[in-house]
Backbone atoms as SQL, in Angstrom:
CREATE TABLE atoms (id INTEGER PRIMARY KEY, chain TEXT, resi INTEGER, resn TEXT, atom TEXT, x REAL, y REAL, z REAL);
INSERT INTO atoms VALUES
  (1, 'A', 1, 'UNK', 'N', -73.925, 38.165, 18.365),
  (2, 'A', 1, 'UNK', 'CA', -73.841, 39.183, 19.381),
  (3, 'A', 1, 'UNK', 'C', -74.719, 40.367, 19.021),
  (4, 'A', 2, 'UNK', 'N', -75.419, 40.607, 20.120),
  (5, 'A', 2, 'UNK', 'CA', -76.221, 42.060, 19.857),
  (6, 'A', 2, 'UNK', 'C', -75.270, 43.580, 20.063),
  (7, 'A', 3, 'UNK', 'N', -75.823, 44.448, 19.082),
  (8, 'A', 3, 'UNK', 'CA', -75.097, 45.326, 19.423),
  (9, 'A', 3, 'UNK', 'C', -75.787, 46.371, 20.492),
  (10, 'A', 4, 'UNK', 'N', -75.095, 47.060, 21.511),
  (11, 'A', 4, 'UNK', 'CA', -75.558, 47.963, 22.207),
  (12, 'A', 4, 'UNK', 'C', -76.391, 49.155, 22.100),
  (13, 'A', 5, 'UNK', 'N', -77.340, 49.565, 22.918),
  (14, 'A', 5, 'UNK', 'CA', -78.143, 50.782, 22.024),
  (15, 'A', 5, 'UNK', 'C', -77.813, 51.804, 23.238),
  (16, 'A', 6, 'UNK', 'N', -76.640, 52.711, 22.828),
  (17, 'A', 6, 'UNK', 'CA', -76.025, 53.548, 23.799),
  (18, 'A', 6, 'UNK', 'C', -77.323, 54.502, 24.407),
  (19, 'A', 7, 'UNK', 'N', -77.745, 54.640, 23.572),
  (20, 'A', 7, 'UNK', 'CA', -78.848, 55.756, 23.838),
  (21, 'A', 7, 'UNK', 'C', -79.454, 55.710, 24.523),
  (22, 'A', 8, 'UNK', 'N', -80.305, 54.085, 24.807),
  (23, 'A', 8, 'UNK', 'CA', -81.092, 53.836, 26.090),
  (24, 'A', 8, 'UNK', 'C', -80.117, 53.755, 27.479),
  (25, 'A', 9, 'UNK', 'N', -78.572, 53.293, 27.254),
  (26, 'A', 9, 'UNK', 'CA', -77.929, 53.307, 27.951),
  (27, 'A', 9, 'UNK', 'C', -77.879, 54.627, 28.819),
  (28, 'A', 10, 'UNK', 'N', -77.328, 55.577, 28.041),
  (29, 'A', 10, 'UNK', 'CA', -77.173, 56.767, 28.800),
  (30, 'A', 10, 'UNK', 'C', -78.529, 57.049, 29.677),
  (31, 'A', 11, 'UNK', 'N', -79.700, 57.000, 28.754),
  (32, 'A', 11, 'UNK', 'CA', -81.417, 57.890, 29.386),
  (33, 'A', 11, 'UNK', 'C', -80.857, 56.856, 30.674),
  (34, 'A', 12, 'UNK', 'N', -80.831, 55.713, 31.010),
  (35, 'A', 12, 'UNK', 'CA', -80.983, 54.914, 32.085),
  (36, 'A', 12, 'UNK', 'C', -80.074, 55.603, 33.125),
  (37, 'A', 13, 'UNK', 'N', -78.822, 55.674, 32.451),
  (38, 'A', 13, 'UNK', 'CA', -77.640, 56.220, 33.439),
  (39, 'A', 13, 'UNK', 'C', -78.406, 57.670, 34.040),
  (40, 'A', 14, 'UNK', 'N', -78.691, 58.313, 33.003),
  (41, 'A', 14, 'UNK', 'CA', -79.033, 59.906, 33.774),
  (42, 'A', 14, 'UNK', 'C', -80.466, 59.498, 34.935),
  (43, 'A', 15, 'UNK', 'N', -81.267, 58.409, 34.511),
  (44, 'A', 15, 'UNK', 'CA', -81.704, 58.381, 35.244),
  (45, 'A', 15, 'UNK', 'C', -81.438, 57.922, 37.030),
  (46, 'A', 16, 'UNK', 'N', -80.341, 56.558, 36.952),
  (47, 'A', 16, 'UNK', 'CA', -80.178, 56.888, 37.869),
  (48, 'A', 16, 'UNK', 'C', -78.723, 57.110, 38.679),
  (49, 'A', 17, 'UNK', 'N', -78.655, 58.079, 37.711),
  (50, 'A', 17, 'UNK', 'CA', -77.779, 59.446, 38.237),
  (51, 'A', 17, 'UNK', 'C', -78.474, 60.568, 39.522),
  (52, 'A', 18, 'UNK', 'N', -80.074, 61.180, 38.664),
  (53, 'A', 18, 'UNK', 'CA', -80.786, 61.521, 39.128),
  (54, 'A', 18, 'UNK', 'C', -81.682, 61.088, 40.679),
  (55, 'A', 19, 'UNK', 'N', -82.141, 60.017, 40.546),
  (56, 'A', 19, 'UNK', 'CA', -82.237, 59.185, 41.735),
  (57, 'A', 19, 'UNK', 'C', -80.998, 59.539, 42.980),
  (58, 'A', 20, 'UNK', 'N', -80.258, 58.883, 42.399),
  (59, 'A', 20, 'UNK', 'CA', -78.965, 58.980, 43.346),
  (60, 'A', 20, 'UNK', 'C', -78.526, 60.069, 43.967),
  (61, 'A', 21, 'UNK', 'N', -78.557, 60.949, 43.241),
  (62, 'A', 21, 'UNK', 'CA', -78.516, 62.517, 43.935),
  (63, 'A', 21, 'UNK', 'C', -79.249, 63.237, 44.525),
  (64, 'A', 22, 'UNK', 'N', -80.481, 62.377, 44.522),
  (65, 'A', 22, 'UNK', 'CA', -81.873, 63.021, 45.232),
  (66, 'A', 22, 'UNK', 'C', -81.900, 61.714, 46.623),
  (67, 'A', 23, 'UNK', 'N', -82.044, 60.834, 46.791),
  (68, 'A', 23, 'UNK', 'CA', -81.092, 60.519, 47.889),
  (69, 'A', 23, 'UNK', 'C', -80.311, 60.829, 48.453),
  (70, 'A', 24, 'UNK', 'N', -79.242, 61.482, 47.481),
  (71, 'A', 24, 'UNK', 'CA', -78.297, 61.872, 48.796),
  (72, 'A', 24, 'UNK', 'C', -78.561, 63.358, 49.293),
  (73, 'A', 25, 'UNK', 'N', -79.645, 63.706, 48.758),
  (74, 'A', 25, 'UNK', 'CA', -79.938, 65.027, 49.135),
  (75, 'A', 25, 'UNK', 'C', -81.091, 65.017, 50.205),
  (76, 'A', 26, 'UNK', 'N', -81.979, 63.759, 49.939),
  (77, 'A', 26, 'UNK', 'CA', -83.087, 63.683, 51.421),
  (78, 'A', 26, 'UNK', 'C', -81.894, 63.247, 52.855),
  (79, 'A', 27, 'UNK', 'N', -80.890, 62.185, 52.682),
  (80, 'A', 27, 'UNK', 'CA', -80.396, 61.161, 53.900),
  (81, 'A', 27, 'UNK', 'C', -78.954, 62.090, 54.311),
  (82, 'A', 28, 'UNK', 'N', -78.481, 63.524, 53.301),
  (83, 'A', 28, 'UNK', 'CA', -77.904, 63.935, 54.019),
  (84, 'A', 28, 'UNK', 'C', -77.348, 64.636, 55.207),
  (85, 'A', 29, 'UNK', 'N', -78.602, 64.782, 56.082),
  (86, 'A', 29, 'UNK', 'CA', -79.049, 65.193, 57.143),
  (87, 'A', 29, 'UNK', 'C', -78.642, 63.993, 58.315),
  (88, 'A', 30, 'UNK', 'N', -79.514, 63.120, 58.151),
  (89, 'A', 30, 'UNK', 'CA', -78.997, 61.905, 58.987),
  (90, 'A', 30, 'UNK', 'C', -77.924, 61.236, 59.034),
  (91, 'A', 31, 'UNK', 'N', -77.348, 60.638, 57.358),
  (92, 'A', 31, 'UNK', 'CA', -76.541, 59.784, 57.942),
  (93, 'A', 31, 'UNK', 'C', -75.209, 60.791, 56.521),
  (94, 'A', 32, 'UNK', 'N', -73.876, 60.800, 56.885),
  (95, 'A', 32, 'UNK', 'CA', -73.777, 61.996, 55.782),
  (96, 'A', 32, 'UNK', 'C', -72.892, 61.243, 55.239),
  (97, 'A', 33, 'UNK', 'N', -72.226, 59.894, 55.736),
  (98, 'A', 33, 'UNK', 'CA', -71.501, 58.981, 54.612),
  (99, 'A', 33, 'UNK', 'C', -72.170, 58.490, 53.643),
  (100, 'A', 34, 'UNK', 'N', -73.625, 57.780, 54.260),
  (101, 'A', 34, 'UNK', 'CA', -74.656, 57.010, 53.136),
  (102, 'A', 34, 'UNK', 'C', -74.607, 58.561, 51.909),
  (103, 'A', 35, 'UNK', 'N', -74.779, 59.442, 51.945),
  (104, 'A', 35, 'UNK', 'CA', -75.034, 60.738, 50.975),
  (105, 'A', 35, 'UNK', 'C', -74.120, 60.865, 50.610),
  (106, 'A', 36, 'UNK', 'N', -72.460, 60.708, 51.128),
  (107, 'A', 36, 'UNK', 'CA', -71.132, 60.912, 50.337),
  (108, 'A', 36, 'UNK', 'C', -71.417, 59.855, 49.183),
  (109, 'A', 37, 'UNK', 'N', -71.703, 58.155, 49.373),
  (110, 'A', 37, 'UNK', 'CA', -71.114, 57.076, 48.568),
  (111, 'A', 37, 'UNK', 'C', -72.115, 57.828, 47.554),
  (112, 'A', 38, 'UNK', 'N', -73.527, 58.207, 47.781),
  (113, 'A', 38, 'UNK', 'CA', -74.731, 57.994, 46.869),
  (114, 'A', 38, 'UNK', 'C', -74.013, 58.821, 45.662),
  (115, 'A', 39, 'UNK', 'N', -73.320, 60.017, 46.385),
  (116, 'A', 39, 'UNK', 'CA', -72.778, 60.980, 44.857),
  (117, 'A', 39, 'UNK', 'C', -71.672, 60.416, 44.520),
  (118, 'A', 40, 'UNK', 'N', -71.158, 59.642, 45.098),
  (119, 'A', 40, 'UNK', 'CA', -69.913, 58.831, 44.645),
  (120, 'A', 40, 'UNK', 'C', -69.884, 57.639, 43.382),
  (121, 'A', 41, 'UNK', 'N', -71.130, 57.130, 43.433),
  (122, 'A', 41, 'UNK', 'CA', -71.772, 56.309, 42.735),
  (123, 'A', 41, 'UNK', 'C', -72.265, 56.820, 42.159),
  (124, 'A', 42, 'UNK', 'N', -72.660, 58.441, 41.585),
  (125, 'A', 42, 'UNK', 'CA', -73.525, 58.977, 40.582),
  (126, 'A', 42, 'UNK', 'C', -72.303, 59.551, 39.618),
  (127, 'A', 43, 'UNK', 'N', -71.367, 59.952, 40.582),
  (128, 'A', 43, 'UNK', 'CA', -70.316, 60.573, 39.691),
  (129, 'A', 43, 'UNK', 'C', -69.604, 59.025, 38.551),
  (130, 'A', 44, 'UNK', 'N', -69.491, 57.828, 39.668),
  (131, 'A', 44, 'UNK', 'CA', -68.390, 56.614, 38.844),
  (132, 'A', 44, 'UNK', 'C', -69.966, 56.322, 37.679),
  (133, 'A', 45, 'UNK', 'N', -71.687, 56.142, 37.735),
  (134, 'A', 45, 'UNK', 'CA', -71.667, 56.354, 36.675),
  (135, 'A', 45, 'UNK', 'C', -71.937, 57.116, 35.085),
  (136, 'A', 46, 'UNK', 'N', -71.844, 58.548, 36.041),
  (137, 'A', 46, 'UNK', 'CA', -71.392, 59.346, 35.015),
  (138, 'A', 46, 'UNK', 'C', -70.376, 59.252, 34.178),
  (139, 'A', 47, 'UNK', 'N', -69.228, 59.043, 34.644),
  (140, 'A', 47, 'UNK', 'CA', -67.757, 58.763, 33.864),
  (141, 'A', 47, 'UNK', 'C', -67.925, 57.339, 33.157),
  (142, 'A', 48, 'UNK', 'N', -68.793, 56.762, 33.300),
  (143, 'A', 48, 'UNK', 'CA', -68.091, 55.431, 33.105),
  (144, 'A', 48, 'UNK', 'C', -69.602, 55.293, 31.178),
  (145, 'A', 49, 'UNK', 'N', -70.289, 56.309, 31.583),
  (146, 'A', 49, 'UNK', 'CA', -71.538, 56.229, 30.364),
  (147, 'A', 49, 'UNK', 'C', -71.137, 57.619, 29.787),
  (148, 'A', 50, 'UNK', 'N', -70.154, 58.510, 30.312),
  (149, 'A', 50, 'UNK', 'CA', -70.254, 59.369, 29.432),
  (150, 'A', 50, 'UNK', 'C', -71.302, 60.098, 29.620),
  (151, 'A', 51, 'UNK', 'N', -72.073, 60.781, 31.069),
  (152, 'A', 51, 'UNK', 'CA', -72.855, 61.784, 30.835),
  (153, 'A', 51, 'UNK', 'C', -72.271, 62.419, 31.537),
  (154, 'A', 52, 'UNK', 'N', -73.088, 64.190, 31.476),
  (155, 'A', 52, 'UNK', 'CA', -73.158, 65.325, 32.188),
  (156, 'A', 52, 'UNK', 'C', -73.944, 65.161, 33.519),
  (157, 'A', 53, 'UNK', 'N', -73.862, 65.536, 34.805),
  (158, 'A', 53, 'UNK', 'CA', -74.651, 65.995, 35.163),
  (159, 'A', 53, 'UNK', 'C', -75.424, 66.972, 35.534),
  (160, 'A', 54, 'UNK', 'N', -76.465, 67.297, 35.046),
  (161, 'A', 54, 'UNK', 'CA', -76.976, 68.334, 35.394),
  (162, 'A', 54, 'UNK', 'C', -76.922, 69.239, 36.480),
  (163, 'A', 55, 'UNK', 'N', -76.223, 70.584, 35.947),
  (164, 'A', 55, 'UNK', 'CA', -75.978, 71.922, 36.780),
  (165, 'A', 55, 'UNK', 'C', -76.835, 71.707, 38.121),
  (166, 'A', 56, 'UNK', 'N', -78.398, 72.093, 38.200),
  (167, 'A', 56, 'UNK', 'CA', -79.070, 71.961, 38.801),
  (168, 'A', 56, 'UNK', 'C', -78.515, 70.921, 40.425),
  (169, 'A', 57, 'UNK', 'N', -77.981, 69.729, 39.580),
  (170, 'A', 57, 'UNK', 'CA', -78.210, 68.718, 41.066),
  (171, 'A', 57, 'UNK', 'C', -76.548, 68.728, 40.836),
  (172, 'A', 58, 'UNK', 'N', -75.719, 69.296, 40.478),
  (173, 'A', 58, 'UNK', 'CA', -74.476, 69.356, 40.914),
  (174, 'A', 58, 'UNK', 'C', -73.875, 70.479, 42.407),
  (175, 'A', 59, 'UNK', 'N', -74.803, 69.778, 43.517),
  (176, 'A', 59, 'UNK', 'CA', -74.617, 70.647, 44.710),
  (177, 'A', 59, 'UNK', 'C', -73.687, 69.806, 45.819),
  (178, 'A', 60, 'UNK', 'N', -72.338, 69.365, 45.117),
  (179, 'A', 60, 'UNK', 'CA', -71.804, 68.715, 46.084),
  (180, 'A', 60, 'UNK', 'C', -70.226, 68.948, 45.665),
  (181, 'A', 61, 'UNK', 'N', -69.096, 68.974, 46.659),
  (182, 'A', 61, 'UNK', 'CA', -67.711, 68.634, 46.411),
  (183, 'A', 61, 'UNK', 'C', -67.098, 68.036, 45.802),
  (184, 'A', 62, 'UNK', 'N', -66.714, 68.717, 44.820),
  (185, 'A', 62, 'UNK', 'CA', -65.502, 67.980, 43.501),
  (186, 'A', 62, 'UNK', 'C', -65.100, 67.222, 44.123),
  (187, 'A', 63, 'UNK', 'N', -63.721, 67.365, 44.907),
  (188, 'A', 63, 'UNK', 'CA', -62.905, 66.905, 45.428),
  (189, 'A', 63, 'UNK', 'C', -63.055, 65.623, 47.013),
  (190, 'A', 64, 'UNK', 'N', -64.439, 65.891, 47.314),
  (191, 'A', 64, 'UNK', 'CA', -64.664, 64.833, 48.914),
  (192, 'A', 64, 'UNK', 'C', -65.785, 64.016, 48.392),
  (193, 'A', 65, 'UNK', 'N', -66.671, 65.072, 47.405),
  (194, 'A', 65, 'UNK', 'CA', -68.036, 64.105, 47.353),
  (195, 'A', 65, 'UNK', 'C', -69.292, 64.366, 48.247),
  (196, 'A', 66, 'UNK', 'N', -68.736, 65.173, 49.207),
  (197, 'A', 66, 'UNK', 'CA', -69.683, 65.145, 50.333),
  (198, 'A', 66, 'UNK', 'C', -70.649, 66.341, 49.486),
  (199, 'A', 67, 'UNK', 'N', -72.319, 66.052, 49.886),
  (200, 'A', 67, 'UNK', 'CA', -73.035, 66.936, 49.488),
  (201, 'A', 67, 'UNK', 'C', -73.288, 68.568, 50.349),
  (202, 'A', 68, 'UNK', 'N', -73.565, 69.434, 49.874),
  (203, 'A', 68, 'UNK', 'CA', -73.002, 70.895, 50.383),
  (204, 'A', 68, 'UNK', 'C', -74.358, 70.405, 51.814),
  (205, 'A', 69, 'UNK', 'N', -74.188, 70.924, 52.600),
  (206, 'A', 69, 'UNK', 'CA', -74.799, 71.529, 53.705),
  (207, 'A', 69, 'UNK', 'C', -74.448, 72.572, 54.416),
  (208, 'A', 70, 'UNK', 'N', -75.326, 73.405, 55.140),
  (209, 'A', 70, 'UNK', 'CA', -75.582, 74.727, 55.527),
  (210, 'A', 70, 'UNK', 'C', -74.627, 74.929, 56.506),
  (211, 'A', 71, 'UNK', 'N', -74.198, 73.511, 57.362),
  (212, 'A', 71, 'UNK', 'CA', -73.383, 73.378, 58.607),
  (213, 'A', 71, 'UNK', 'C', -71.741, 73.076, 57.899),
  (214, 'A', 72, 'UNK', 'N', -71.637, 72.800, 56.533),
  (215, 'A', 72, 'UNK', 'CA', -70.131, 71.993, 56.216),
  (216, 'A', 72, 'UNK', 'C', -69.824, 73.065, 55.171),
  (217, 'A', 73, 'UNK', 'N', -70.128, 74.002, 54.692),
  (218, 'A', 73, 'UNK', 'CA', -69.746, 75.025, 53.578),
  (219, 'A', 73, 'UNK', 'C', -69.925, 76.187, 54.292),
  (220, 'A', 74, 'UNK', 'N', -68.778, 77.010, 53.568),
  (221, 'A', 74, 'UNK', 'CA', -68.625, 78.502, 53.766),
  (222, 'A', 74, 'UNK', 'C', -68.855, 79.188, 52.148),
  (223, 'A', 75, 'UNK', 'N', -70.241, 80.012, 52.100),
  (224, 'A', 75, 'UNK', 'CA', -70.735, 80.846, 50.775),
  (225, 'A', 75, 'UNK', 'C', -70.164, 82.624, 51.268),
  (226, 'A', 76, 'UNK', 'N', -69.497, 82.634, 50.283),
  (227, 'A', 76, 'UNK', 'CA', -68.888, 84.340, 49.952),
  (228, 'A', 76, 'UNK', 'C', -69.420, 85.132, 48.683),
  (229, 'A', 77, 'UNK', 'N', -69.890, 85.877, 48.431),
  (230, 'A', 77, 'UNK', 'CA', -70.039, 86.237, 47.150),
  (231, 'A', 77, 'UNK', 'C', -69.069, 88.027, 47.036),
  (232, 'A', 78, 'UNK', 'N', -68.282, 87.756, 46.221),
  (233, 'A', 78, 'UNK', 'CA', -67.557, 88.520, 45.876),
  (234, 'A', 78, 'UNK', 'C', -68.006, 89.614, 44.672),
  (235, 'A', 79, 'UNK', 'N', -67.301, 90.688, 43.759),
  (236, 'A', 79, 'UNK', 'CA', -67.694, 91.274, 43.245),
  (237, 'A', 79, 'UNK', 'C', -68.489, 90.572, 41.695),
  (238, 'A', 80, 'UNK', 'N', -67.419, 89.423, 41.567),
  (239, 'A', 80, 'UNK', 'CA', -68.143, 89.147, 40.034),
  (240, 'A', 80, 'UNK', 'C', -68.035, 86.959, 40.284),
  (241, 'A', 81, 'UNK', 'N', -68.571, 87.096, 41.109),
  (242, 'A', 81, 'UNK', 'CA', -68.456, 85.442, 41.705),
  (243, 'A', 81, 'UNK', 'C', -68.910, 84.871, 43.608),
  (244, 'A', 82, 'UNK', 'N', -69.159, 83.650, 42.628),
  (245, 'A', 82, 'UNK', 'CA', -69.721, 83.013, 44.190),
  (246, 'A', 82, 'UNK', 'C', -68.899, 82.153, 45.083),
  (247, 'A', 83, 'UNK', 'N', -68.134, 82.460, 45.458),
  (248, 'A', 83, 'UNK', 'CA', -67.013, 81.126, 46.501),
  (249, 'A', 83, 'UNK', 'C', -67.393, 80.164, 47.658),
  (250, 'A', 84, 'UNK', 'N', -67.716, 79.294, 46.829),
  (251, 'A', 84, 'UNK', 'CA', -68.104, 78.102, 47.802),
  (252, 'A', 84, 'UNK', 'C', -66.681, 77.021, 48.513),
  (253, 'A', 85, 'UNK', 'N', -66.724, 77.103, 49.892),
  (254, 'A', 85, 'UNK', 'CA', -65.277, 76.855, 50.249),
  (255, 'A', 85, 'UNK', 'C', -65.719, 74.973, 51.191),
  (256, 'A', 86, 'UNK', 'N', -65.965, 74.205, 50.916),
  (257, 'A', 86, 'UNK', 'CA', -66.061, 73.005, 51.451),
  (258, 'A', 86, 'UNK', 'C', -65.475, 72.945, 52.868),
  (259, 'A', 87, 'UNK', 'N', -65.625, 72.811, 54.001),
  (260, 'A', 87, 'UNK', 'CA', -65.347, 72.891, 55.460),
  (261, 'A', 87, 'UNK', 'C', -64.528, 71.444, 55.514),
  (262, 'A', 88, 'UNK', 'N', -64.991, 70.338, 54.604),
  (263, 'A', 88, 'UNK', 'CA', -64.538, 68.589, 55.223),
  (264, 'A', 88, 'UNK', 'C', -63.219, 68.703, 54.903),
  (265, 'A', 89, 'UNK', 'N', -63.324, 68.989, 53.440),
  (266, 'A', 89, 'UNK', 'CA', -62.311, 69.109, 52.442),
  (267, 'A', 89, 'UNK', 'C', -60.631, 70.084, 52.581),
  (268, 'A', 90, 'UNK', 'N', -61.620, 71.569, 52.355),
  (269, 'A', 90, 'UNK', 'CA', -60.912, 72.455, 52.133),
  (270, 'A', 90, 'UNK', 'C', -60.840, 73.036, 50.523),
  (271, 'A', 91, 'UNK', 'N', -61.699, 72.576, 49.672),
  (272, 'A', 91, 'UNK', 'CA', -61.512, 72.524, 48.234),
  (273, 'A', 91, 'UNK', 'C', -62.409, 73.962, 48.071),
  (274, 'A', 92, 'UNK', 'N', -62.123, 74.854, 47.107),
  (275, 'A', 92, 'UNK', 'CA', -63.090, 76.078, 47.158),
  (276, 'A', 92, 'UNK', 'C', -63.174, 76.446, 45.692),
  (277, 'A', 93, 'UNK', 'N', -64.386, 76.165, 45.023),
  (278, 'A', 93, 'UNK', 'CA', -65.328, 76.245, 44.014),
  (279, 'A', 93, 'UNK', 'C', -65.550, 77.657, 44.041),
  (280, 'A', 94, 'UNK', 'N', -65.263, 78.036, 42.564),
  (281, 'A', 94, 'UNK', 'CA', -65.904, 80.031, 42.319),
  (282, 'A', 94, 'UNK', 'C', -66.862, 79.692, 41.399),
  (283, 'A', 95, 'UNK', 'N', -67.761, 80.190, 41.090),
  (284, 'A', 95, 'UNK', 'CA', -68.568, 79.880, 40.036),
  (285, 'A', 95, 'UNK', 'C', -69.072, 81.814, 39.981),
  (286, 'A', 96, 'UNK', 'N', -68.702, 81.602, 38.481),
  (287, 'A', 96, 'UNK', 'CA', -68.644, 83.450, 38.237),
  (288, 'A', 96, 'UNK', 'C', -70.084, 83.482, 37.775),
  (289, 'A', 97, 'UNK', 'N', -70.670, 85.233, 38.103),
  (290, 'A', 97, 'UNK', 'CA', -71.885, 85.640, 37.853),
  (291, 'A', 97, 'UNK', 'C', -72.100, 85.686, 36.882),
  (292, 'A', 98, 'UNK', 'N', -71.205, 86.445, 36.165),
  (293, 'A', 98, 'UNK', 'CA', -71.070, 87.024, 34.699),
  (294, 'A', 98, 'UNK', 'C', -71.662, 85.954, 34.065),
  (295, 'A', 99, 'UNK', 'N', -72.280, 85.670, 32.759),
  (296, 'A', 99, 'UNK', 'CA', -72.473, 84.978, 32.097),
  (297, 'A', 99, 'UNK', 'C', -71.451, 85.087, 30.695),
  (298, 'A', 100, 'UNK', 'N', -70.588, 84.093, 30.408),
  (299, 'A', 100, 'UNK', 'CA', -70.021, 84.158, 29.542),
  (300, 'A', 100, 'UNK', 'C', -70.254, 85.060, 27.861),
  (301, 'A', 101, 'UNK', 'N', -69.816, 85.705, 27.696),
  (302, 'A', 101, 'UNK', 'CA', -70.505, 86.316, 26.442),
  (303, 'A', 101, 'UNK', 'C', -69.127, 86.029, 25.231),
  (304, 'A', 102, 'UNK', 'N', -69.878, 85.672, 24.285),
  (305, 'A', 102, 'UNK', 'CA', -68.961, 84.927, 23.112),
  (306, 'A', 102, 'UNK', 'C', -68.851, 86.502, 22.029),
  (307, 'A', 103, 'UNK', 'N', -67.911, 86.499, 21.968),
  (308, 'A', 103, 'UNK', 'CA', -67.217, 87.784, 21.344),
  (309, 'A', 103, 'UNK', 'C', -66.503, 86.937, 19.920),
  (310, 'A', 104, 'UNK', 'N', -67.416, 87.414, 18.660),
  (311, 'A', 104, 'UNK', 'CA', -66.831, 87.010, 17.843),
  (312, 'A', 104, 'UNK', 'C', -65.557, 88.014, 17.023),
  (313, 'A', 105, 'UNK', 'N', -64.576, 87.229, 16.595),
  (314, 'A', 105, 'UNK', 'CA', -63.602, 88.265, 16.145),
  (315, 'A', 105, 'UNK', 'C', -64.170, 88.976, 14.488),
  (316, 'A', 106, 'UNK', 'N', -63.650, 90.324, 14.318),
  (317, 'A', 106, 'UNK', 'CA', -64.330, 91.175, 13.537),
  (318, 'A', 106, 'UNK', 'C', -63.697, 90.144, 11.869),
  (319, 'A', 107, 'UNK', 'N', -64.425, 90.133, 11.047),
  (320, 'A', 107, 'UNK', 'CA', -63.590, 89.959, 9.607),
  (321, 'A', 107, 'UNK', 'C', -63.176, 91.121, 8.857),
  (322, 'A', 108, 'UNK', 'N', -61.875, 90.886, 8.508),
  (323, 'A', 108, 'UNK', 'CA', -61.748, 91.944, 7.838),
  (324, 'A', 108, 'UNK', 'C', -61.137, 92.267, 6.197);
């Protein structure tokens, strides 16, 4: 038995992770189920290889899948955050401005 070489595994997965989300980002205009499964299928194989996906192309609903559009999301920006509220769903994403700042404790 050969053993697995995770590594090429994953590059493959992110790749088409990537693909997949850029599909569902040209066809979500036309057809908007074909663009739900495409991130549906990027997310099962993210989980299933163990990657991240990249911030950047994470522009879609935790909770439905459906990718954000201009007509299906409500954007608020509040004093220290952005509230993205999903219209299909109902699910509402904050993603804060602030950038986390790591406060180390003093020694003493």
């Amino acid at each position: 038995m050969l053993k697995r070489d995770k590594k090429i595994e994953k590059e493959l997965a992110m790749s088409r992770i990537e693909k997949l989300l850029k599909l569902a980002e040209n066809v979500k205009f036309e057809d908007y189920e074909l663009a739900r499964r495409y991130v549906e299928l990027s997310r099962r194989i993210a989980s299933k290889y163990r990657v991240r996906i990249p911030r950047e192309l994470r522009n879609f609903c935790k909770k439905c899948f459906y990718p954000y559009r201009h007509d299906k999301i409500r954007v608020r920006v509040k004093k220290d955050r952005v509230i993205i509220t999903c219209l299909n769903c109902g699910y509402i994403r904050r993603i804060p401005l602030k950038p986390k700042t790591s406060v180390k404790p003093e020694a003493r």
